[in-house]
Structure formats: structure tokens, C-alpha cells
PyMOL CGO cylinders between C-alpha atoms (Angstrom):
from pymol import cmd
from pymol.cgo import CYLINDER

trace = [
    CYLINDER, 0.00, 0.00, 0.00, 1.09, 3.35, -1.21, 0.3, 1, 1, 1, 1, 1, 1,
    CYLINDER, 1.09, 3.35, -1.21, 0.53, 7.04, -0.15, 0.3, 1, 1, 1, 1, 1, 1,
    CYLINDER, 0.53, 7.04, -0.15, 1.47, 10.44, -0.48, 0.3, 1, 1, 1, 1, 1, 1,
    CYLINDER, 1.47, 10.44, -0.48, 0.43, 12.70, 2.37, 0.3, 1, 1, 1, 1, 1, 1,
    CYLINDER, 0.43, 12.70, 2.37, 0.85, 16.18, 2.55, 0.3, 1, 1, 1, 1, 1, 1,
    CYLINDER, 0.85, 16.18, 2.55, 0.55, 18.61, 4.86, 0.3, 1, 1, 1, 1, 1, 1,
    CYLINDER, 0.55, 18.61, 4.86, -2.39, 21.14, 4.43, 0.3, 1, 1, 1, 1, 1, 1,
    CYLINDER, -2.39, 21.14, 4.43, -4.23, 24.09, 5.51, 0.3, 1, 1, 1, 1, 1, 1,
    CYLINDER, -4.23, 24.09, 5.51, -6.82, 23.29, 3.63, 0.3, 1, 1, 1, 1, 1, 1,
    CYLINDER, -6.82, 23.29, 3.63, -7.96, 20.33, 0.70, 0.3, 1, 1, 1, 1, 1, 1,
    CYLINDER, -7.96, 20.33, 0.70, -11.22, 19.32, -0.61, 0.3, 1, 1, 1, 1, 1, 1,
    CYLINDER, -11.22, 19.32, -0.61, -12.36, 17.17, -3.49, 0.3, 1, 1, 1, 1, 1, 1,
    CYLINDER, -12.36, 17.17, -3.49, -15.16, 18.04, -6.16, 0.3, 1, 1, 1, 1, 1, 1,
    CYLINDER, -15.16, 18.04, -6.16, -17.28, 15.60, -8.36, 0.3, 1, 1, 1, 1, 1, 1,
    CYLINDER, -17.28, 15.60, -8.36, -19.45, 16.71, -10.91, 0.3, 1, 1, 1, 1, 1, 1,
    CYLINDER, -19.45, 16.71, -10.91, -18.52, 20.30, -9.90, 0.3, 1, 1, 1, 1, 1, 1,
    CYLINDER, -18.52, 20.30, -9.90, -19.50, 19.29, -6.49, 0.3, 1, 1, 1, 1, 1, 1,
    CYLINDER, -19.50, 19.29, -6.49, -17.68, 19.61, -3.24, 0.3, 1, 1, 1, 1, 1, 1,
    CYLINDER, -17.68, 19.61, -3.24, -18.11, 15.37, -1.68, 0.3, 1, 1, 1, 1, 1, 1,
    CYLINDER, -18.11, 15.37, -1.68, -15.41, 16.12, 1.21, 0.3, 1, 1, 1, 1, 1, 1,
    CYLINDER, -15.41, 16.12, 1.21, -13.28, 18.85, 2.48, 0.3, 1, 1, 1, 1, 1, 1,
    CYLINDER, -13.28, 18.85, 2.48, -11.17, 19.60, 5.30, 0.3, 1, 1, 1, 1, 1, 1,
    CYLINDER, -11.17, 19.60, 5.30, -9.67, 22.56, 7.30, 0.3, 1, 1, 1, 1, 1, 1,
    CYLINDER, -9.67, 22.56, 7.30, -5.92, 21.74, 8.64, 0.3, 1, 1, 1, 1, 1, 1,
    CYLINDER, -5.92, 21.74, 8.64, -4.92, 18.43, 8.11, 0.3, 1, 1, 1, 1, 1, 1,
    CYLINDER, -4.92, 18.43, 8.11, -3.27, 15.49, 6.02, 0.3, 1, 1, 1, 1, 1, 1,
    CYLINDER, -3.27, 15.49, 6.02, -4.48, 14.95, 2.44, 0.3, 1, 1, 1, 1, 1, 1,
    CYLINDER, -4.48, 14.95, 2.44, -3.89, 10.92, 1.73, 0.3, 1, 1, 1, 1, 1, 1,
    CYLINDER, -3.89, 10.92, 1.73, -3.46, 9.76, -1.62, 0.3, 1, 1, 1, 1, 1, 1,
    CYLINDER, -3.46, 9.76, -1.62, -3.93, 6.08, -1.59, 0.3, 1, 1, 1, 1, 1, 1,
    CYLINDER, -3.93, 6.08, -1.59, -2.89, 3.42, -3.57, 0.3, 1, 1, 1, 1, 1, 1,
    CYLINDER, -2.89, 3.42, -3.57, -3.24, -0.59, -3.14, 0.3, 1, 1, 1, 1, 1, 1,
    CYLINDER, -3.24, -0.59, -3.14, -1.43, -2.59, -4.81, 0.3, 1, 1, 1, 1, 1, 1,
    CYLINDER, -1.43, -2.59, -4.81, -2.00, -6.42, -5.68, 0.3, 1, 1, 1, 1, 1, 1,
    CYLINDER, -2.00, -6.42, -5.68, -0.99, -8.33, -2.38, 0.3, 1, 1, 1, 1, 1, 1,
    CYLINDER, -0.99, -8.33, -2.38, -1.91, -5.59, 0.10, 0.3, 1, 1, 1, 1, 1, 1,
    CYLINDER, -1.91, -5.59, 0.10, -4.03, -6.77, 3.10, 0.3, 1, 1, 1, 1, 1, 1,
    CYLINDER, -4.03, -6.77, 3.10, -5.82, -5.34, 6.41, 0.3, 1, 1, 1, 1, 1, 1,
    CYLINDER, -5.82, -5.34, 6.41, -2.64, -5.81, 8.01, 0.3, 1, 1, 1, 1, 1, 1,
    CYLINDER, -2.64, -5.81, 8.01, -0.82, -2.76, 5.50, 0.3, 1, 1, 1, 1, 1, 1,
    CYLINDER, -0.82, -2.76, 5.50, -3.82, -0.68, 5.70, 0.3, 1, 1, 1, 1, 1, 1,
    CYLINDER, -3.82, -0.68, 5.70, -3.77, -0.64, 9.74, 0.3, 1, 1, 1, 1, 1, 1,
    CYLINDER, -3.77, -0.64, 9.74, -0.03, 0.23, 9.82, 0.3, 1, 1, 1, 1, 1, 1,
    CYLINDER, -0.03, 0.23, 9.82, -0.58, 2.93, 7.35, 0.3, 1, 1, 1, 1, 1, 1,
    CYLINDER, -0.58, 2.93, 7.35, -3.58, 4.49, 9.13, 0.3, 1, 1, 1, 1, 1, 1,
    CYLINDER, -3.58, 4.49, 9.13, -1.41, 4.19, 12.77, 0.3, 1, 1, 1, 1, 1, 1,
    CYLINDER, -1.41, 4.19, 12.77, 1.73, 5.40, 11.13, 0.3, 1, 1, 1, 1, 1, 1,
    CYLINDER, 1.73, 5.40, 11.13, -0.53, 8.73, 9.45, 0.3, 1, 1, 1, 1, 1, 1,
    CYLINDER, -0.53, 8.73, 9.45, -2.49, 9.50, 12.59, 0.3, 1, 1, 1, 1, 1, 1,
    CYLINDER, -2.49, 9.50, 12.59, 0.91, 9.83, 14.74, 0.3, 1, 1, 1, 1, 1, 1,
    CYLINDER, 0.91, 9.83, 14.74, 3.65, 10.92, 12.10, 0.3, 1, 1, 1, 1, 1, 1,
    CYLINDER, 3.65, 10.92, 12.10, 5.20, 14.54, 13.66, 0.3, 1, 1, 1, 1, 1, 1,
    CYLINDER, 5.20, 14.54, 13.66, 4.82, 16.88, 10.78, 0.3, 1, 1, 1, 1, 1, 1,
    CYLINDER, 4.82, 16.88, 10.78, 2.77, 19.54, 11.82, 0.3, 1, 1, 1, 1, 1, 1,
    CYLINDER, 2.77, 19.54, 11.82, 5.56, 22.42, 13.64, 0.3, 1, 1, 1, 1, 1, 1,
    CYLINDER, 5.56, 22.42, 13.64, 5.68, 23.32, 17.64, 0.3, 1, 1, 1, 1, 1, 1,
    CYLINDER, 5.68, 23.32, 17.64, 5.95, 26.77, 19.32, 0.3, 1, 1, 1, 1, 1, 1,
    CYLINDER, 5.95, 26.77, 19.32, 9.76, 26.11, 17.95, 0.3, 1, 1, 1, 1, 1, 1,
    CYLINDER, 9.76, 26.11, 17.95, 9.19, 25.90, 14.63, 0.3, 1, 1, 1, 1, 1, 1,
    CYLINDER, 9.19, 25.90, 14.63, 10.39, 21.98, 14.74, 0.3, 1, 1, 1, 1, 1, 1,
    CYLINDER, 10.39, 21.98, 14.74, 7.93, 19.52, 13.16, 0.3, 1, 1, 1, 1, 1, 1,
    CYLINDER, 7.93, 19.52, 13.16, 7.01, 17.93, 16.66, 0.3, 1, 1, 1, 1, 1, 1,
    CYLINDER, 7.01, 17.93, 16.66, 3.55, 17.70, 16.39, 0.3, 1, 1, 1, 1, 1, 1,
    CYLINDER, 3.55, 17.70, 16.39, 1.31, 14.99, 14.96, 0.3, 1, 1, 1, 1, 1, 1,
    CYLINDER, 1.31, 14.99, 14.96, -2.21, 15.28, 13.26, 0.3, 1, 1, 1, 1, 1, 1,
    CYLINDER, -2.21, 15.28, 13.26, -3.61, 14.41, 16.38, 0.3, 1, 1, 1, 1, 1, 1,
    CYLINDER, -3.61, 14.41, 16.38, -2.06, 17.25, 18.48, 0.3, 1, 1, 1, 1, 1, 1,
    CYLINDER, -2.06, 17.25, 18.48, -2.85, 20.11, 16.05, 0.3, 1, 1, 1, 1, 1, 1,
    CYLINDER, -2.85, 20.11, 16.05, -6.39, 18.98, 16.04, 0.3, 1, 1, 1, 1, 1, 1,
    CYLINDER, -6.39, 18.98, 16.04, -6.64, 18.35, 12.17, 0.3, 1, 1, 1, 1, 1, 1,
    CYLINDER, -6.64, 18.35, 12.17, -8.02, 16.36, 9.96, 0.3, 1, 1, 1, 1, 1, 1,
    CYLINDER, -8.02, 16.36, 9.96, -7.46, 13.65, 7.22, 0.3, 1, 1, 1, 1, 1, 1,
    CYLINDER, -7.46, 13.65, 7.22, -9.01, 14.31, 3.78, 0.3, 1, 1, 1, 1, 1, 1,
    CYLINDER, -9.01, 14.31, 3.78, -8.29, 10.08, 1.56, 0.3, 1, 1, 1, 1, 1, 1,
    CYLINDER, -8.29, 10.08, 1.56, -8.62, 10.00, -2.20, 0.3, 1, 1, 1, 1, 1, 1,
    CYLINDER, -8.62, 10.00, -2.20, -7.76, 6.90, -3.91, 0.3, 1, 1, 1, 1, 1, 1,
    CYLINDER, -7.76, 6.90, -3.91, -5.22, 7.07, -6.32, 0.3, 1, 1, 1, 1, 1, 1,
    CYLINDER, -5.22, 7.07, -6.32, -4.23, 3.74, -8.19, 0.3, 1, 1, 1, 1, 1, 1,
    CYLINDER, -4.23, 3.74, -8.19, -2.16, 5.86, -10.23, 0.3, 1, 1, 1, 1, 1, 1,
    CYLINDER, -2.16, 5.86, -10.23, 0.72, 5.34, -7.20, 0.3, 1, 1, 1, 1, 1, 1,
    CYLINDER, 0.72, 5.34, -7.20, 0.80, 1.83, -9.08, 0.3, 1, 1, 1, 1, 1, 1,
    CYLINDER, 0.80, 1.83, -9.08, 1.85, 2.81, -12.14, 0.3, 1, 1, 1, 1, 1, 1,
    CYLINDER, 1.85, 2.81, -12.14, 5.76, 1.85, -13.53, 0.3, 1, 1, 1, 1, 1, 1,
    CYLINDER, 5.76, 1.85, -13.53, 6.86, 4.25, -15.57, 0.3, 1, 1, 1, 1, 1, 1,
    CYLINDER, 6.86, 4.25, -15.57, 10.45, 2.23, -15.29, 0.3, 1, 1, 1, 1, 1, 1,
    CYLINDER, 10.45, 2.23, -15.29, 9.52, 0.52, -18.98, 0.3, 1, 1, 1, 1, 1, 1,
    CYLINDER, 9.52, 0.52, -18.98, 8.84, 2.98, -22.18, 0.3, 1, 1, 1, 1, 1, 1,
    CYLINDER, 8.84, 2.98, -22.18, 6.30, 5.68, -21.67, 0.3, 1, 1, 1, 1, 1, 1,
    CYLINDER, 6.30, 5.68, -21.67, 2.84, 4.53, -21.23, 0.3, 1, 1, 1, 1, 1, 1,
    CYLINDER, 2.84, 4.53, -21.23, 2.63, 3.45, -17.28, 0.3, 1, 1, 1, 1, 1, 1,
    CYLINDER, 2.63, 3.45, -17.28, 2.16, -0.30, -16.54, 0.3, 1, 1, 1, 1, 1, 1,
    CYLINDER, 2.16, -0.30, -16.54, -0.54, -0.73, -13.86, 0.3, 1, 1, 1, 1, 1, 1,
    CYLINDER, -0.54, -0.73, -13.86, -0.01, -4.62, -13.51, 0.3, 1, 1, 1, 1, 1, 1,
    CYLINDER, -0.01, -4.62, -13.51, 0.72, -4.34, -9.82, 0.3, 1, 1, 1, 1, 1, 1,
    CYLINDER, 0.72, -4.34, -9.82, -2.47, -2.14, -8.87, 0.3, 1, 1, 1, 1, 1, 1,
    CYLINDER, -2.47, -2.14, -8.87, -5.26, -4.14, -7.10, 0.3, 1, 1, 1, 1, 1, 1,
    CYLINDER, -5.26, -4.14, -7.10, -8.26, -5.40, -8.89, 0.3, 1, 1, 1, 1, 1, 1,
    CYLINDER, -8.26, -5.40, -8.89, -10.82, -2.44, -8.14, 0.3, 1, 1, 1, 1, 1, 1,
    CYLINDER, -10.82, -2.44, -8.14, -12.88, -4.59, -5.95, 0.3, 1, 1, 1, 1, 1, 1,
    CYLINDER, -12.88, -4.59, -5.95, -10.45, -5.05, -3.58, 0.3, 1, 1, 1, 1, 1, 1,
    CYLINDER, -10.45, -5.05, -3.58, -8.85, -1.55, -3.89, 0.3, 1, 1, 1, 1, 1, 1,
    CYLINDER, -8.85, -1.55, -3.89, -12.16, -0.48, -2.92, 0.3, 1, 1, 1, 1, 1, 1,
    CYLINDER, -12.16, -0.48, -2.92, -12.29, -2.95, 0.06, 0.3, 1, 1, 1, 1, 1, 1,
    CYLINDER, -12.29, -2.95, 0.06, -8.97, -1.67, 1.08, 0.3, 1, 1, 1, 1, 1, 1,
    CYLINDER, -8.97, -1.67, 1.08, -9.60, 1.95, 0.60, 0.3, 1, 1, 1, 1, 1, 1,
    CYLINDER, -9.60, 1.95, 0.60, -13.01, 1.66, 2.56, 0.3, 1, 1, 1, 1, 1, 1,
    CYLINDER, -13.01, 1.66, 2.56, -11.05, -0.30, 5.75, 0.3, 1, 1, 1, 1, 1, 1,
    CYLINDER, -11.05, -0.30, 5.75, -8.00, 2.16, 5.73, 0.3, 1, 1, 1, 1, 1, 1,
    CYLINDER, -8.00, 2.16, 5.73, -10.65, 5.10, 5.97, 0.3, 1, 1, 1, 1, 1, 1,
    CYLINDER, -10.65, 5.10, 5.97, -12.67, 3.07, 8.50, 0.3, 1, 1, 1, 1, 1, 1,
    CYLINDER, -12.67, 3.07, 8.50, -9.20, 2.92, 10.17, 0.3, 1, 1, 1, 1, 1, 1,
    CYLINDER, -9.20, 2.92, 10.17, -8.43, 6.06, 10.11, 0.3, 1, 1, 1, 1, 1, 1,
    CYLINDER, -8.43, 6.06, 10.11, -11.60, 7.09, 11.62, 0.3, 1, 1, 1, 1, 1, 1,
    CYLINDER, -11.60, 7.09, 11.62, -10.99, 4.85, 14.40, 0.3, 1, 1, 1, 1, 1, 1,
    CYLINDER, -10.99, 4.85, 14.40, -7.87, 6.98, 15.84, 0.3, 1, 1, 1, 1, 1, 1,
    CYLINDER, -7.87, 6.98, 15.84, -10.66, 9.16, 16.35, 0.3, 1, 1, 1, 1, 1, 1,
    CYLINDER, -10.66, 9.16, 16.35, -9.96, 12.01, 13.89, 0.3, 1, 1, 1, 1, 1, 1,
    CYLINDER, -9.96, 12.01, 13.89, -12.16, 13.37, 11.14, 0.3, 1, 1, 1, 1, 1, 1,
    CYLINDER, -12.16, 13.37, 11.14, -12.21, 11.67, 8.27, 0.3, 1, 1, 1, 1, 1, 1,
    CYLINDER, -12.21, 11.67, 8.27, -13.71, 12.96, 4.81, 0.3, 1, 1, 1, 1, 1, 1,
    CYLINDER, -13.71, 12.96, 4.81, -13.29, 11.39, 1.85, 0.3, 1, 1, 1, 1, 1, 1,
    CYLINDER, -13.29, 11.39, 1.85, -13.61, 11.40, -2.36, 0.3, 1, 1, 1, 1, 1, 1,
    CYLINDER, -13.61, 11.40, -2.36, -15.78, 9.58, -4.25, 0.3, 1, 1, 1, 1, 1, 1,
    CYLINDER, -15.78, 9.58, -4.25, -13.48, 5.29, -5.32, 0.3, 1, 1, 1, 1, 1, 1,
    CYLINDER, -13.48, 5.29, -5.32, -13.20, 5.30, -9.12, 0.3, 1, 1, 1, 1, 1, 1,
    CYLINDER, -13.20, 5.30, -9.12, -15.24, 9.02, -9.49, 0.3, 1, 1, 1, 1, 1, 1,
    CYLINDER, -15.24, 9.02, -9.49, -13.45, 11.83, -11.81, 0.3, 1, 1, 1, 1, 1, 1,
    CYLINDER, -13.45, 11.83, -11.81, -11.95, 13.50, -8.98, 0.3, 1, 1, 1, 1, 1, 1,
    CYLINDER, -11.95, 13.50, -8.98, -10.43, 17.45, -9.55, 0.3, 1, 1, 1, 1, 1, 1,
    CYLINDER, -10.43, 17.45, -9.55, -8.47, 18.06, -5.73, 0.3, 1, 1, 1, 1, 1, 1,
    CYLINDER, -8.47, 18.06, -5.73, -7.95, 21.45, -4.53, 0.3, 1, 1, 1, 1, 1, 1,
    CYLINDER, -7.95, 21.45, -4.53, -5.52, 21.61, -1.37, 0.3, 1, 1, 1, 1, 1, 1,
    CYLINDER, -5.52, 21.61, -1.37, -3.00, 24.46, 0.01, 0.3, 1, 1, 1, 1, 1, 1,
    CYLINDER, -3.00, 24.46, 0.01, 0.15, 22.54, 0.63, 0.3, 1, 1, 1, 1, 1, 1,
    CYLINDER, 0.15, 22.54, 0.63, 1.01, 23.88, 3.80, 0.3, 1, 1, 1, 1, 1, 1,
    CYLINDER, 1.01, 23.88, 3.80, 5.06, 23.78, 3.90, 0.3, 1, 1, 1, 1, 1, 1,
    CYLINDER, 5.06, 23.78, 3.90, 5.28, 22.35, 1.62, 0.3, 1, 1, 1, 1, 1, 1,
    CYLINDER, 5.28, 22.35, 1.62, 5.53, 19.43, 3.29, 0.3, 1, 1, 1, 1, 1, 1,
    CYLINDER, 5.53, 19.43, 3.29, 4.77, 15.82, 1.57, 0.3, 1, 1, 1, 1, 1, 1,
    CYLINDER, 4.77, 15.82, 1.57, 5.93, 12.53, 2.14, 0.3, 1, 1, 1, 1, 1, 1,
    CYLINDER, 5.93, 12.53, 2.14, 5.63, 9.03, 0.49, 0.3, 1, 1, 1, 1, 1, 1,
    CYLINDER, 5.63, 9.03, 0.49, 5.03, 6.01, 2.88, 0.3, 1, 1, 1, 1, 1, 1,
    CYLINDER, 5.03, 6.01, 2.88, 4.97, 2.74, 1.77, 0.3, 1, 1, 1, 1, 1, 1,
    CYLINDER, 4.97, 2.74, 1.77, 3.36, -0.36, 3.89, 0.3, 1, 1, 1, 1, 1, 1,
    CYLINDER, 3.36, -0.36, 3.89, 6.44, -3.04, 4.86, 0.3, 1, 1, 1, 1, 1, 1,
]
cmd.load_cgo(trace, "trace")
């Protein structure tokens, strides 16, 4: 499993030229499962998210998790994190999860993530999705399940 967080004042996702989630200070998750992932990688994911310190302290250090600053976590799946661009220049998604399970797995990570007890909103699996954030930093990371 696959994601690129960053670090936002502010993120929301539109379908149709509607707004489906949205969220203030937070984390903006871009997920990805891949063939091969299981509950196990989405629960270390959602554990390792909710308490990574990237958010700054009165020192200007990045000290502070998600939690602390009292944020929230905007997920939008992206099986694009699948791609290999390694071979010519059309991306190979051969290692990107059937979309039934990416679904399943998308759905439990979120369901995960709402069980640290922070707000969760979300996009819309498989939708046309156009996301608007305000990368706060910028700060962005890519974390990869062991």
C-alpha cells in the first residue's frame, strides 16, 4: 500500500462540480493498493498517518502529529501510485489491485483512520476527482506499507 500525504491548511475534493469532502488543517492521503496488500498494510498505514510529527511546535520543529494540532485527514484513492513508468512511456498498472479489492482496502483504511478518532472525509473510489488543497510547507511525504 502506497501514499502520499501532505501537509495542508486546507484540501477538498469536487465531483461533478460538487464539493463530496473537504477539510480545514490536516493530512491529504493519496492512496494506492497494490495487488498483495491486506488489512494488516492498511492498519499500519492508518497508525503510522495519525501519529507521524509533521505539523511544527511553538519552535518551529515539526514535533507535532495530526492528532495534536487537532486536524483532519481528507483520503482519495489514487491507483495511479501503481503505475511503472520504469519501462517505455505509457505506465504499466499490472501491480495495482483489482478495483474490488482496492475499494475494500480503501473503505477499511478510511474506516481505520476514523478509528484513531480524527475526522475523516473522503472522495468519491473510481469518481473523476479534480483536488484542490494548500500545501502547507510544503511538506509531503511518500510512505509505503512493509
Amino acid at each position: 500500500m502506497k501514499a502520499v500525504i501532505q501537509r495542508v491548511s486546507e484540501a477538498r475534493v469536487v465531483v461533478d462540480g460538487e464539493t463530496v469532502g473537504a477539510i480545514g488543517k490536516g493530512i491529504l492521503v493519496l492512496l494506492g493498493v497494490e495487488k498483495g496488500d491486506t488489512e494488516r498494510d492498511a492498519a499500519w498505514l492508518a497508525e503510522k498517518i495519525a501519529g507521524l510529527r509533521i505539523f511544527e511546535d511553538a519552535s518551529g520543529k515539526m514535533n507535532l502529529s495530526v492528532r495534536e494540532v487537532e486536524g483532519a485527514i481528507l483520503v482519495v484513492s489514487q491507483f495511479t501510485l501503481a503505475g511503472n513508468c520504469a519501462k517505455g512511456r505509457r505506465p504499466s498498472f499490472d501491480t495495482a489491485a483489482p478495483p474490488d479489492e482496492g475499494k475494500r482496502l480503501y473503505e477499511r483504511f478510511t474506516a481505520l483512520m476514523r478509528e484513531t478518532g480524527l475526522p475523516v472525509a473522503t472522495g468519491i473510489f473510481q469518481a473523476d476527482m479534480k483536488v484542490h488543497l494548500v500545501n502547507d510547507g510544503p511538506v509531503t511525504f511518500i510512505l509505503e506499507s512493509p
